[in-house]
C-alpha positions as CSV (number, residue, x, y, z in Angstrom):
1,X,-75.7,-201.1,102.4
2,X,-72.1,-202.1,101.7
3,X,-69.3,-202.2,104.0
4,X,-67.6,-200.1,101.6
5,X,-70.3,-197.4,101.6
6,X,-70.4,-197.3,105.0
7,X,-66.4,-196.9,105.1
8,X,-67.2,-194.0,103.0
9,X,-69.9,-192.3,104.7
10,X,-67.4,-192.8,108.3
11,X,-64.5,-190.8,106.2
12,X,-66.8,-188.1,105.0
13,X,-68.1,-187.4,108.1
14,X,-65.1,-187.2,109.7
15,X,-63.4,-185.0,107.2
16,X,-66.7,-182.8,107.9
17,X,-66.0,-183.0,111.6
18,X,-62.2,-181.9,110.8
19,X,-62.6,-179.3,108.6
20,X,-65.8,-177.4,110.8
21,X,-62.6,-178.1,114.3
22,X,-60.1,-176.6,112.0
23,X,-62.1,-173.5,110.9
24,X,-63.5,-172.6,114.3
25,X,-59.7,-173.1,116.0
26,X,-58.7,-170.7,112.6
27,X,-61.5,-168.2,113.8
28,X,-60.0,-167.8,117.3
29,X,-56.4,-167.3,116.8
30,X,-57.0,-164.7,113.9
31,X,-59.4,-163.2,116.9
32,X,-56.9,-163.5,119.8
33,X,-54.3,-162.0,117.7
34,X,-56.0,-159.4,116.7
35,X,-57.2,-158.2,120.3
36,X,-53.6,-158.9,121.3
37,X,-52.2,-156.2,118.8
């Protein structure tokens, strides 16, 4: 395996990581404000 490839699969995982941190901190605000209403 390349060092490129490996590079790559880092990146993607982390973006993976991100996005599934983002969502779940998304999730809870749109939940907090709604029980705060």
């Amino acid at each position: 395996m390349s060092e490129q490839t490996q590079r790559i699969r880092l990146v993607v995982s982390w973006l993976l990581v991100t996005v599934l941190l983002g969502y779940g901190i998304v999730q809870t605000l749109i939940t907090a404000a709604k029980l705060f209403e």
